[in-house]
C-alpha positions as CSV (number, residue, x, y, z in Angstrom):
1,X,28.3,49.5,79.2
2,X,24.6,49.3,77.7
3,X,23.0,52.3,76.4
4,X,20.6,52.8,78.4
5,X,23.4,52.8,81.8
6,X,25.1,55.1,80.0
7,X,21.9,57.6,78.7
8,X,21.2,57.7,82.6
9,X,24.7,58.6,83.5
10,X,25.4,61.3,80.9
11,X,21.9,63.1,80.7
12,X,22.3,66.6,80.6
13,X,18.2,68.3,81.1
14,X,16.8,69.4,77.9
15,X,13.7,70.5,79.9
16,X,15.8,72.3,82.5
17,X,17.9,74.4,79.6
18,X,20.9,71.7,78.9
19,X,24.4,72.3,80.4
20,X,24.7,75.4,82.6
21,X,27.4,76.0,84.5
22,X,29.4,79.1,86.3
23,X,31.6,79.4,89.3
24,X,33.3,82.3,91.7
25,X,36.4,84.4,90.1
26,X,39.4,84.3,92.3
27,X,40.5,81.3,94.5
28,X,43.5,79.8,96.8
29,X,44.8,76.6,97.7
30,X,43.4,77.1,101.3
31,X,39.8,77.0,102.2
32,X,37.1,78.4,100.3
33,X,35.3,81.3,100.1
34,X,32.9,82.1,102.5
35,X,29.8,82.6,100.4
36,X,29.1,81.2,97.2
37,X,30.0,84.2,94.9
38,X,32.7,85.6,97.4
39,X,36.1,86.2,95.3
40,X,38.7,85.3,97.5
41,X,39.8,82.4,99.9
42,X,41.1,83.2,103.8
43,X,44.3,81.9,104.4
44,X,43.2,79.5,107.2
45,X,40.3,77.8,107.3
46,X,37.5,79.2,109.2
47,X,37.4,78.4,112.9
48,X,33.4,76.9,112.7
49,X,34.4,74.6,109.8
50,X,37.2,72.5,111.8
51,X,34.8,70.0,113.0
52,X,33.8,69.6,109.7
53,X,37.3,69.0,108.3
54,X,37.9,66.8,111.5
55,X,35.1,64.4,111.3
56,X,35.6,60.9,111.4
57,X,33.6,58.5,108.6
58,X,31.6,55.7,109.8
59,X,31.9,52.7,106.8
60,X,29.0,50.6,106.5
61,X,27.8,47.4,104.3
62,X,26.0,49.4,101.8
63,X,23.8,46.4,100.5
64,X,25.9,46.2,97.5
65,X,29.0,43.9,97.0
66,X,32.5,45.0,96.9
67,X,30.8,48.6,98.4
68,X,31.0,50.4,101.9
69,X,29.0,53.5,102.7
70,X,29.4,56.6,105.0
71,X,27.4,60.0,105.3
72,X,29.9,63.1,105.7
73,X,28.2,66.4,107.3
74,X,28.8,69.7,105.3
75,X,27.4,73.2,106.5
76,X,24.2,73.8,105.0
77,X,25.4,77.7,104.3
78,X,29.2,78.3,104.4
79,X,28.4,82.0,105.0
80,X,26.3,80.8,108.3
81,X,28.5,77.3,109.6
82,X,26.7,77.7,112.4
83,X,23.0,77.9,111.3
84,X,23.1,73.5,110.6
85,X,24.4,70.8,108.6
86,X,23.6,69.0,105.5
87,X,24.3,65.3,105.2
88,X,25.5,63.7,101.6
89,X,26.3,60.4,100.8
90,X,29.5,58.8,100.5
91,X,30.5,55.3,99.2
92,X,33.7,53.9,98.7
93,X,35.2,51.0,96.5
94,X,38.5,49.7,98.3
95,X,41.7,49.4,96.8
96,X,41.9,45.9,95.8
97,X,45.5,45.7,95.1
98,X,48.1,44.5,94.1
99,X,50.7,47.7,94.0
100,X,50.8,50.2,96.7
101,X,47.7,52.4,97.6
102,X,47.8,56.2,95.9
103,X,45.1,56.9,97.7
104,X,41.2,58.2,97.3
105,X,40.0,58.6,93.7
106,X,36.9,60.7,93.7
107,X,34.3,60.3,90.5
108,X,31.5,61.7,89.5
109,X,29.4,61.7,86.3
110,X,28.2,65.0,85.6
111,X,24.4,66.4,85.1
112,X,24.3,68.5,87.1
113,X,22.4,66.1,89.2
114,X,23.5,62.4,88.3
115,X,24.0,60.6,91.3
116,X,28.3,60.0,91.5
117,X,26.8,56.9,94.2
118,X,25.1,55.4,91.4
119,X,27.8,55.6,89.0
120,X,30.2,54.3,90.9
121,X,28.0,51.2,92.7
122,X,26.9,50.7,89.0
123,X,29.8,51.2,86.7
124,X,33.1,53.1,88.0
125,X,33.9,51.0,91.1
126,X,33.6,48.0,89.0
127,X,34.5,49.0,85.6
128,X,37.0,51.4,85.4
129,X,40.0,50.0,84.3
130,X,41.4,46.8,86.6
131,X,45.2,48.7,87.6
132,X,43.2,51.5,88.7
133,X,41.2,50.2,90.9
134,X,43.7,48.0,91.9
135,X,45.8,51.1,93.5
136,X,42.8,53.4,93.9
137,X,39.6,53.6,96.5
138,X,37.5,54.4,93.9
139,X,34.7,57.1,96.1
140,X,31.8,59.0,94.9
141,X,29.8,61.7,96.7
142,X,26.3,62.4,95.3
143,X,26.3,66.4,95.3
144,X,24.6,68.4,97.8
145,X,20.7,68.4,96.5
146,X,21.6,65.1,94.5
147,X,19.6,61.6,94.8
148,X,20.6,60.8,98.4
149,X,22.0,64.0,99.8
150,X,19.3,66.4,100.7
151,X,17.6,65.6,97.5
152,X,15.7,68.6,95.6
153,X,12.0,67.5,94.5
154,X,10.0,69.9,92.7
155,X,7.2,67.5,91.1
156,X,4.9,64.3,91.6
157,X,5.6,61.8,89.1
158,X,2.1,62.4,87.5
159,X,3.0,66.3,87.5
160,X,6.2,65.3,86.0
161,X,4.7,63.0,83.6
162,X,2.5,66.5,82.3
163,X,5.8,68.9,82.5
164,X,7.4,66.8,80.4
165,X,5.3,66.6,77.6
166,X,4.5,70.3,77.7
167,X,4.5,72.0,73.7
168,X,8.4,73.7,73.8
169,X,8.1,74.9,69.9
170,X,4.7,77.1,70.6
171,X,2.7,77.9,67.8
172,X,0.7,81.0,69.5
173,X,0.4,83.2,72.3
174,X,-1.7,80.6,73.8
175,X,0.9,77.9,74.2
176,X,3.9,80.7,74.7
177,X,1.6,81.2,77.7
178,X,1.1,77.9,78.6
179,X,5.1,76.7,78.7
180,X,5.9,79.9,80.7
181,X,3.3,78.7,83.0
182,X,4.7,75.0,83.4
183,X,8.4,76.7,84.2
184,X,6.6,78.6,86.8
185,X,4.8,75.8,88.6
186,X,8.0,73.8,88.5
187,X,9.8,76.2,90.3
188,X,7.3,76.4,93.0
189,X,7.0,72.9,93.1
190,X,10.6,73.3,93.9
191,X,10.3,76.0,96.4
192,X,7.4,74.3,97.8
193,X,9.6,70.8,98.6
194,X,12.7,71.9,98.7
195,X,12.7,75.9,99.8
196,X,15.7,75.0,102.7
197,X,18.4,73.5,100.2
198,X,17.1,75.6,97.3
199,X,19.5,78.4,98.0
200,X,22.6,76.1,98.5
201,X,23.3,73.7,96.0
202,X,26.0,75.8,94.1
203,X,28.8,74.0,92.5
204,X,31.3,76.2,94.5
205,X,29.4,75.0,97.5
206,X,29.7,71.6,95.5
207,X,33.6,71.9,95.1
208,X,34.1,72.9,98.7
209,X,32.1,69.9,100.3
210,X,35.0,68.0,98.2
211,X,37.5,69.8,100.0
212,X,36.0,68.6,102.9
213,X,35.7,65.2,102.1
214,X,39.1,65.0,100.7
215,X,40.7,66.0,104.3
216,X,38.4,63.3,106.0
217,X,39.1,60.5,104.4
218,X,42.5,61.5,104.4
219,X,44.1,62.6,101.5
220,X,46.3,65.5,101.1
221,X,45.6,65.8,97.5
222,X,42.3,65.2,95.5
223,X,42.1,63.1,92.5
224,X,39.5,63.3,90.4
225,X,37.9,61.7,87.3
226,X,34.7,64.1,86.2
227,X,32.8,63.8,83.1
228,X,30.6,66.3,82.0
229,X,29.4,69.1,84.1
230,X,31.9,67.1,86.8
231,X,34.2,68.5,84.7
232,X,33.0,72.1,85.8
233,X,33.2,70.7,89.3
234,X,36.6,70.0,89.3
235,X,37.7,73.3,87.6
236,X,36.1,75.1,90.1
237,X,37.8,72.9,92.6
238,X,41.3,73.7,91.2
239,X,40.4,77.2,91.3
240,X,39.4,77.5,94.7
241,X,42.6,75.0,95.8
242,X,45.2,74.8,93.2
243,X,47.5,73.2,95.9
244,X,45.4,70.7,97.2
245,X,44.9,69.3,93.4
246,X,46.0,66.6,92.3
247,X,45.6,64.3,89.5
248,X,42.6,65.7,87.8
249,X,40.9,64.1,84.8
250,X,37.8,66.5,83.1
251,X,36.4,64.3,80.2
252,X,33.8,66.0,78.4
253,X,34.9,69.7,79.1
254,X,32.7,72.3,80.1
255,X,33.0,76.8,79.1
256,X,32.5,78.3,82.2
257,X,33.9,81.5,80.5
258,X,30.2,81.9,78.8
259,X,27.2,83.4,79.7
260,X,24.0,80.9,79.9
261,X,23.0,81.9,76.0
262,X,26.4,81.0,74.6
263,X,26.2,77.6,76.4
264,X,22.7,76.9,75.2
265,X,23.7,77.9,71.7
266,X,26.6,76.0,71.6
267,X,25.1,72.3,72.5
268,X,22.4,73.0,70.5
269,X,24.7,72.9,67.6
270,X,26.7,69.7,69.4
271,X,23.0,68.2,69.1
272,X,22.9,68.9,65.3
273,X,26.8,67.3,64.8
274,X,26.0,64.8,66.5
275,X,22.8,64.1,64.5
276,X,24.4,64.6,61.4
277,X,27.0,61.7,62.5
278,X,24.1,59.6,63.0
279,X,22.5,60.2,59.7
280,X,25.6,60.0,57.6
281,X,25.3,56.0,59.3
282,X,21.7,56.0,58.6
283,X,21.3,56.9,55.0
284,X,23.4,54.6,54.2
285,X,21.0,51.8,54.9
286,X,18.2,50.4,53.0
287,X,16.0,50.5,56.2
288,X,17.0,54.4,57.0
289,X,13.3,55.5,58.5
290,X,14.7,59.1,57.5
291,X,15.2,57.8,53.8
292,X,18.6,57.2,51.9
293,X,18.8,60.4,50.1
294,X,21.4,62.4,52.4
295,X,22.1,64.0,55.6
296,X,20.2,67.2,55.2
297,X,17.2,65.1,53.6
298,X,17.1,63.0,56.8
299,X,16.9,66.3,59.3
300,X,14.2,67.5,57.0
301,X,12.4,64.7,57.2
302,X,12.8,64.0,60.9
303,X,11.8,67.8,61.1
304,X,8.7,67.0,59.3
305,X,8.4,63.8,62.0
306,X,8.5,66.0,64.8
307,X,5.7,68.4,63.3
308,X,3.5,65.9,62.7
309,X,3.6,64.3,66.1
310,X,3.0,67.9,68.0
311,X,-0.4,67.9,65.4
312,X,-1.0,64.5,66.0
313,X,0.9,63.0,68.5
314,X,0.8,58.8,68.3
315,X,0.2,55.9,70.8
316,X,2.9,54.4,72.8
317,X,0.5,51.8,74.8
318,X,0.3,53.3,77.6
319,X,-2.1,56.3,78.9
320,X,0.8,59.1,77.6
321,X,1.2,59.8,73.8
322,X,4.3,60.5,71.8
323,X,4.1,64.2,71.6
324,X,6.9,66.2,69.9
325,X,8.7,67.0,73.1
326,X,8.8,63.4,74.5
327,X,9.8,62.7,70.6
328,X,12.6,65.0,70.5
329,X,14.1,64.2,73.8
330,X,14.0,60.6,72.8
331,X,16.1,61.8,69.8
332,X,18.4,63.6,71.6
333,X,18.8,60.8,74.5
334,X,20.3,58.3,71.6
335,X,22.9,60.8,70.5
336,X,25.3,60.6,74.2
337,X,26.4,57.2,72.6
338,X,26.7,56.1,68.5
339,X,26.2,52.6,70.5
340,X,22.4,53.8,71.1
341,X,22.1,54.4,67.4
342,X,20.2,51.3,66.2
343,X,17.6,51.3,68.8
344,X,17.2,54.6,67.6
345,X,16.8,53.6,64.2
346,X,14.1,51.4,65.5
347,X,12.2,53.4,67.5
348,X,11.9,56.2,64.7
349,X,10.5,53.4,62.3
350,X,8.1,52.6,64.8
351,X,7.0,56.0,65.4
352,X,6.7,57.0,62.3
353,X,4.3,53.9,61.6
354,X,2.3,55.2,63.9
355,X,3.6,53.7,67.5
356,X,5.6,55.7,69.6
357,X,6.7,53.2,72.8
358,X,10.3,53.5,71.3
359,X,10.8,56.8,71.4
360,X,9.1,57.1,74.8
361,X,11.7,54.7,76.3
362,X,14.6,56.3,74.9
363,X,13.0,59.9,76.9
364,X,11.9,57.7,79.7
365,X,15.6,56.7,80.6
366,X,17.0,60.3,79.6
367,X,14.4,61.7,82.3
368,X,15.3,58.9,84.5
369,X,11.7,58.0,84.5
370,X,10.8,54.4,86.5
371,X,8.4,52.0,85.2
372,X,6.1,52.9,88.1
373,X,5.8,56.7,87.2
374,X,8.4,57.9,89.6
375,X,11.5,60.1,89.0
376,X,14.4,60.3,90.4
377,X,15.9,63.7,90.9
378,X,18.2,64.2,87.9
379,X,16.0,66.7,86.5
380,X,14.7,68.6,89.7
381,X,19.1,69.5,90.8
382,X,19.6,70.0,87.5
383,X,17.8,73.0,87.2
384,X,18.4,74.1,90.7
385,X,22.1,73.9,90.3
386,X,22.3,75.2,86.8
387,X,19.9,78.3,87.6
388,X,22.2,79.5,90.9
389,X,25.7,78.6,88.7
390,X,24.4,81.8,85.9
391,X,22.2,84.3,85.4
392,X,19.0,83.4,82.9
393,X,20.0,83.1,79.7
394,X,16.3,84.6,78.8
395,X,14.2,87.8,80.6
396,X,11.5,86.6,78.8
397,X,9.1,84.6,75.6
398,X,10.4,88.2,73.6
399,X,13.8,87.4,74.2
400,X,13.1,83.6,73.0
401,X,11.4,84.5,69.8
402,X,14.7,87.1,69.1
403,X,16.9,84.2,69.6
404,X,15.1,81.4,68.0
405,X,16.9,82.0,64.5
406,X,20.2,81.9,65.7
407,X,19.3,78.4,67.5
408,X,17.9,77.4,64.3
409,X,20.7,78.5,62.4
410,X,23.1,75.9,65.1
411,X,20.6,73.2,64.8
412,X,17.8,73.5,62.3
413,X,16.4,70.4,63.7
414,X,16.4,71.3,67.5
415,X,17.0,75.0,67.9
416,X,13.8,76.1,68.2
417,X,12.5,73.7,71.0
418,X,16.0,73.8,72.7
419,X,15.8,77.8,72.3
420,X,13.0,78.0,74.3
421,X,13.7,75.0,76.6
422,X,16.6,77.5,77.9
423,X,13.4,79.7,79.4
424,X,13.3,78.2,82.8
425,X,15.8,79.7,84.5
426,X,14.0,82.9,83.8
427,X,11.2,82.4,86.2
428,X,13.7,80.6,89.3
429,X,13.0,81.7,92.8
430,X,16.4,82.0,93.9
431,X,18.8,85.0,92.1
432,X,21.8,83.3,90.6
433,X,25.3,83.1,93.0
434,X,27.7,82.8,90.2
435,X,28.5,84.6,87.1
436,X,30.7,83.5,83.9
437,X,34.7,83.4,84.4
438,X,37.9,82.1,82.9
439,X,38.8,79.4,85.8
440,X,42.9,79.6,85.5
441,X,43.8,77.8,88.6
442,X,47.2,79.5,88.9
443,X,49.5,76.9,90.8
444,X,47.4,73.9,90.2
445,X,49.5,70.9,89.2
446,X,49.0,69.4,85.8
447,X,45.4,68.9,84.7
448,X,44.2,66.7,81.7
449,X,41.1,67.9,79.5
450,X,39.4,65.4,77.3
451,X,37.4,66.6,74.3
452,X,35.6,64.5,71.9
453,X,35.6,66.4,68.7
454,X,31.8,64.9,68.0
455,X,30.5,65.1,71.2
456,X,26.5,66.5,71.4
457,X,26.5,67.6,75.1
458,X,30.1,69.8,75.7
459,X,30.9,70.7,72.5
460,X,34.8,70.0,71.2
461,X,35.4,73.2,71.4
462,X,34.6,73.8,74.7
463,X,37.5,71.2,76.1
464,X,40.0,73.7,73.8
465,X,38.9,76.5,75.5
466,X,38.7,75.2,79.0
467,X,42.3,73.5,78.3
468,X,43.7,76.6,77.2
469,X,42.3,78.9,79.9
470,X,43.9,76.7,82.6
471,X,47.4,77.6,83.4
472,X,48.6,74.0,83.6
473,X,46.0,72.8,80.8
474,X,46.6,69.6,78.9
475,X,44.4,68.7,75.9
476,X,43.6,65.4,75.0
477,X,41.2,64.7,72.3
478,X,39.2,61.7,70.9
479,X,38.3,62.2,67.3
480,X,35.1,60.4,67.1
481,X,31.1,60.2,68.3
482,X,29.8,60.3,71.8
483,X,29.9,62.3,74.8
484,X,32.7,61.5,77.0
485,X,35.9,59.5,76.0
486,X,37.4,57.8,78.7
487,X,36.5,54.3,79.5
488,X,34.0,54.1,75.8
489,X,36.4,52.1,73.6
490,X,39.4,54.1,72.9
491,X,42.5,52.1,74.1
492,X,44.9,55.3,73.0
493,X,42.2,57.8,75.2
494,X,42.7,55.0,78.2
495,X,46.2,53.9,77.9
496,X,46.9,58.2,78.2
497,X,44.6,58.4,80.8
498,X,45.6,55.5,82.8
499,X,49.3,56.6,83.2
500,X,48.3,59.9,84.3
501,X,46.9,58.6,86.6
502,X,48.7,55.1,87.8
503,X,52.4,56.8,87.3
504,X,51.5,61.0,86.9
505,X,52.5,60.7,83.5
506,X,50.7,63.6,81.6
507,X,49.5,63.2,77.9
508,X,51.3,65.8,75.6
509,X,49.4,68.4,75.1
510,X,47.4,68.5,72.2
511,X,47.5,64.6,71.9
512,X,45.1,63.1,69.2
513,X,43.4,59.7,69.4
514,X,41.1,57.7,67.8
């Protein structure tokens, strides 16, 4: 798959505090809770959800070859089934055969907020590996508040344009002020567009509307591929309904045992491993825009890059500039995939002659920016999802400028902007629903994590933990670059994954492939 497919399918926000995650404690395999943070499952479902569970799909032409289309209709509030529904898009890639059905494969590439639609119209129903399919309807449900279910918007694409290029390493009081300001008007943008979802896009609320669609189109089981902070999404699933689990897949593990801090700290040194990978490769060639002398050299100088461009930020050839935020998440975008490596390469010797277009394309598809100044809403559900999954990691700018040197010592190339980037969740409208848990899911069949032991976004060490807190945890890791492993090259990651799940074979635990 081409970089920049892949850059829009794994971004993570920088500008909405990276990869936050949390769930409800507890669980069963019967129905879930009835309120987002509620601990416990009844043992029936509730009365006022059966219509829910007993709708019928509609399957249209979708527009797209090989794709149908449906809308399923989830309760708005689980707490109030009665108060309205929410509608969220469905789409389905048929089984193609031969080999008898297993039955509904459900996918979705993380975020929070990438739209599962999209990634499975443009990549998984059509590249995921030939026997799967073949067996499998590959289906994908964009999230409640996702792209086109009940999408949250928060900003115009000029406001967007000017939140994104907003100073996140502020020299002063002044410009302290200033980003604290631009995380306030995007929350209100958010309340102001989106005020009804706002309150309801929680992953457990995420998890359940799987449940949901899972009896619908008929299975009595869920199988699940989830990269990412899907990853997070099917833990929580599990946990809520161990029994109704089946052959679950969570590539690219998430913590949800840590507090927002932890989780912020942690892929902001997954951000420096991962730039250290690409500047061992770099320094090794005579065009290295960061020099030849060695990896440390090479975050210096980028470092000394990134200054310059927030003093004197540099023309891209359109009407916005390369500042040192757009510089840095440009950066950042090319490190989801060593594949993006050499445009990156590029675009740095470009911007550090003096023109910045290169850079700005490689933010521009991380922020899922269009040509015509439009966004989609990656960046809008991710921080709406990631501020109601955890408490702020931040009260305030003091509690920033207290943790900056402990960002700095993870990353001293992006722990101070990514430090403070974590601030938005500080000033969200809506309290958080979840807090940070272990996620066992007692009685859940076996479940295969994937870790990639150089992966920028969930750190390696994440996968171990999340492997060994479930109680029927497998570990499978992939010694090498990139976020995610499944489906990126690794015949011994696909082969493992494949069996588990064509023939419910599971990977021995603690596996090891390159």
């Amino acid at each position: 798959m081409d970089s920049r497919r892949l850059l829009r399918m794994s971004a993570t926000a920088l500008a909405a505090a990276g990869l936050i995650l949390s769930g409800c404690t507890g669980g069963s395999d019967a129905a879930a809770p009835a309120g987002p943070s509620s601990a416990h499952s009844p043992a029936t479902p509730d009365p006022a959800l059966r219509s829910y569970y007993g709708q019928k799909l509609t399957w249209r032409d979708c527009g797209v070859p090989q794709f149908q289309c449906s809308t399923l209709r989830v309760p708005l509030d689980y707490a109030k089934p009665q108060a309205g529904d929410i509608e969220l898009a469905v789409s389905r890639a048929a089984a193609t055969g031969p080999g008898k059905r297993i039955g509904s494969l459900l996918v979705n590439p993380g975020g929070p907020g990438g739209s599962a639609v999209g990634y499975l119209q443009g990549y998984a129903g059509i590249g995921y590996p030939a026997p799967v399919r073949a067996r499998y309807d590959i289906v994908a449900v964009d999230p409640r508040g996702v792209a086109r279910s009940e999408a949250v918007e928060c900003l115009t694409g000029p406001q967007m344009d000017t939140y994104t290029q907003v100073d996140q390493t502020p020299d002063d009081a002044s410009e302290t002020r200033a980003l604290a300001a631009s995380f306030k008007g995007f929350a209100a943008g958010c309340v102001k567009r989106s005020g009804k979802v706002l309150p309801h896009v929680s992953t457990v609320e995420a998890a359940r509307d799987m449940d949901i669609l899972r009896a619908v189109l008929g299975d009595g089981k869920l199988n699940y591929v989830g990269a990412s902070y899907g990853t997070f999404l099917g833990a929580t699933y599990a946990e809520l309904f161990p029994s109704r689990a089946g052959r679950l897949v969570l590539d690219g593990a998430m913590d949800p045992s840590l507090p927002a801090i932890d989780l912020n700290r942690d892929q902001t040194a997954g951000f420096e491993t991962a730039f250290k990978a690409f500047a061992a490769d770099c320094v090794t060639m005579p065009d290295c825009p960061l020099g030849t002398e060695s990896v440390a050299a090479a975050g210096d100088n980028l470092k000394t890059f990134f200054r310059d461009v927030d003093a004197r930020p540099v023309p891209t050839g359109e009407s916005r500039a390369l500042g040192e935020s757009l510089a840095t998440t440009g950066v950042i975008a090319a490190m989801y995939d060593e594949g993006a490596w050499p445009q990156l390469r590029e675009a740095l010797t470009r911007a550090i002659g003096g023109e910045g277009s290169g850079l700005l394309a490689l933010a521009d598809s991380y922020y899922e920016r269009e040509a015509d100044g439009s966004y989609a809403n990656l960046m809008f559900a991710n921080a709406a999802v990631n501020c109601l999954d955890l408490p702020a990691a931040f009260g305030g700018p003091a509690d920033v400028e207290k943790a900056v040197p402990s960002f700095e010592k993870a990353s001293p190339v992006f722990g101070e902007g990514l430090a403070w980037a974590a601030l938005n969740c500080t000033y969200w409208p809506t309290p958080a629903t979840g807090r940070p848990h272990r996620i066992t899911a007692e009685g859940a069949p076996p479940i295969v994590v994937v870790g990639t032991t150089r992966d920028p976004a969930t750190p390696y060490k994440w996968a171990e933990s999340l492997a060994d807190q479930l109680a029927s945890g497998n570990l499978l890791t992939y010694e090498g670059d990139g976020h995610t492993a499944y489906g990126r090259g690794s015949d011994c990651i696909d082969t493992a994954i494949n069996a588990y799940l064509l023939e419910g074979t599971v990977p021995k635990d603690g596996k090891r492939c390159t």
